[in-house]
N, C-alpha and C positions, 0 to 999 in steps of 0.2 A: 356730454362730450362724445363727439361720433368715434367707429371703430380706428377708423384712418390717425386721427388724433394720439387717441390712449396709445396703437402701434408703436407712433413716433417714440412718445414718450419712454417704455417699455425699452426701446430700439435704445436710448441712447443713454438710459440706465445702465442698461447690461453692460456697451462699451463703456462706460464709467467705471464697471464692476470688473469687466476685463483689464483696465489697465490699470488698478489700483492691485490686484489678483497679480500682473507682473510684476509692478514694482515691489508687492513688498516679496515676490520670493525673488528678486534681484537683490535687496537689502538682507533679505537674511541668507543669502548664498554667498556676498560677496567677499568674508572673511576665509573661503573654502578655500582659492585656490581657484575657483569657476570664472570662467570668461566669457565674455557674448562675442560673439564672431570676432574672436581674437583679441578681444578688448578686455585688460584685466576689468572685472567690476567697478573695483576700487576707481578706476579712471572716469569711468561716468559722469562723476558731478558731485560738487560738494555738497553738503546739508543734506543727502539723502534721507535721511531720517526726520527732517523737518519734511522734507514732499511725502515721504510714504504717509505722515501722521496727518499731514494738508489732505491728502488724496485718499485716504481713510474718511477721516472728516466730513470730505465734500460727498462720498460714495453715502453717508452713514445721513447725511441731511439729506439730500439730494432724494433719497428712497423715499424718506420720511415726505419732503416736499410733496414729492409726488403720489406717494398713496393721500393726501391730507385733501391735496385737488383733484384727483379721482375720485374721492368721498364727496365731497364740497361740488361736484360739475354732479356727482350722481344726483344729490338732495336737490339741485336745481332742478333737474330732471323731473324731477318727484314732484316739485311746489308747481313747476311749472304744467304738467300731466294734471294737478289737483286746480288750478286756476282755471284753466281748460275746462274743465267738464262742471266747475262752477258757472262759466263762461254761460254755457250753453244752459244748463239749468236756472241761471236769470234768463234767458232769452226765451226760453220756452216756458216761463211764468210770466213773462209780461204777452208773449203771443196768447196763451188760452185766456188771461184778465181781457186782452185788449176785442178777442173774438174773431182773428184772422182768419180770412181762408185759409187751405194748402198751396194757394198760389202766393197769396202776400204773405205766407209766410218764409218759400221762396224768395221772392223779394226784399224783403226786410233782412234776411239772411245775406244774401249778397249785397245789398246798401252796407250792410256793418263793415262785408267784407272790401269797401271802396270802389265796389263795381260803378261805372256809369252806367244810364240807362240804357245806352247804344249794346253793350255788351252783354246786358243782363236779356235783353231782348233778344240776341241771338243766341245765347247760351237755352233759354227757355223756349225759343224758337216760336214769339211770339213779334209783336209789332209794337215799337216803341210809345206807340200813343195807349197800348194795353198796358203798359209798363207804368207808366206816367201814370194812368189812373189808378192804378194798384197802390202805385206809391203814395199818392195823394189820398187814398183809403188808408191806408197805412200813419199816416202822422197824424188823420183825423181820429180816427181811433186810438191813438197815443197820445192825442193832444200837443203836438209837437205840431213846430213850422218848416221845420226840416231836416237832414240825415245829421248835422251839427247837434240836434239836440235830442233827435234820436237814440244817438250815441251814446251822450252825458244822463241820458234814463237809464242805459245798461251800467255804466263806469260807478256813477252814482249808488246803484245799489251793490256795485261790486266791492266800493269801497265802503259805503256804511257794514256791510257784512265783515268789514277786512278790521276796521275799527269799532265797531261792535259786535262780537263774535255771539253767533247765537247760540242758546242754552244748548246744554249737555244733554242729548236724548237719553234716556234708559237704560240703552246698551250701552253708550259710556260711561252713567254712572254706576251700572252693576261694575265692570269691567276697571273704573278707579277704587274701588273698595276692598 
């Protein structure tokens, strides 16, 4: 969850927190004698003490809510930072198996990223028929027919890895003991 986000949230706690903060010292002043801008208390509204305990309530969830999706938007964060750098460590085992250059591997890095070739060639600021053949290097040595199955080579072992989790190195297992 970006900073802008959490603000809001934060933002509209607090006024929550503020006018539950008024009502109940309106409910416990209103037997005093105390008025709001000339207003005995008591005139205000009936069931006052069913809204302070409403308005209690919602302040007392509402916190709760929201620290729970602060936690919950962080751990996404986290899984999603940990897929990432999974991401990239499949693709940089299947580049050294498959024997890439530095250039197709360029290449194959922007294919994943749904570059067309027009773009990838002026990004690399080479010439689209160098591209094409890079690319065509590329799925020869992958044994693929093209960027569709390219793809489903990386996903493929992201998800065997996801539903086969691999062994506990060392340090884990010291570190579970």
């Amino acid at each position: 969850m970006n900073n802008k986000k959490k603000i809001a949230l934060w933002v509209i706690a607090a006024l929550q927190f503020n006018a539950t903060v008024y009502f109940v010292l309106v409910f416990a002043l209103e037997g005093r004698g105390v008025t709001l801008f000339g207003t005995p208390l008591a005139d205000i509204g009936p069931n006052k003490g069913i809204q302070v305990l409403g308005l209690i309530l919602g302040v007392v969830l509402g916190w709760m809510a929201l620290r729970m999706s602060l936690q919950r938007a962080e751990k996404a964060e986290t899984a999603l930072r940990h897929c990432t750098v999974e991401f990239a460590d499949v693709l940089e085992e299947h580049f050294r198996e498959w024997h890439l250059t530095p250039a197709e591997r360029d290449v194959a890095i922007f294919l994943t990223k749904g570059l067309n070739t027009r773009d990838i060639a002026e990004m690399r600021g080479t010439s689209e028929g160098t591209v094409k053949a890079q690319t065509n290097a590329i799925y020869r040595k992958a044994g693929v027919t093209g960027r569709t199955q390219l793809l489903s080579t990386f996903i493929e072992d992201l998800m065997d890895d996801a539903l086969m989790p691999r062994p506990k190195s060392k340090l884990q297992l010291c570190h579970a003991a």
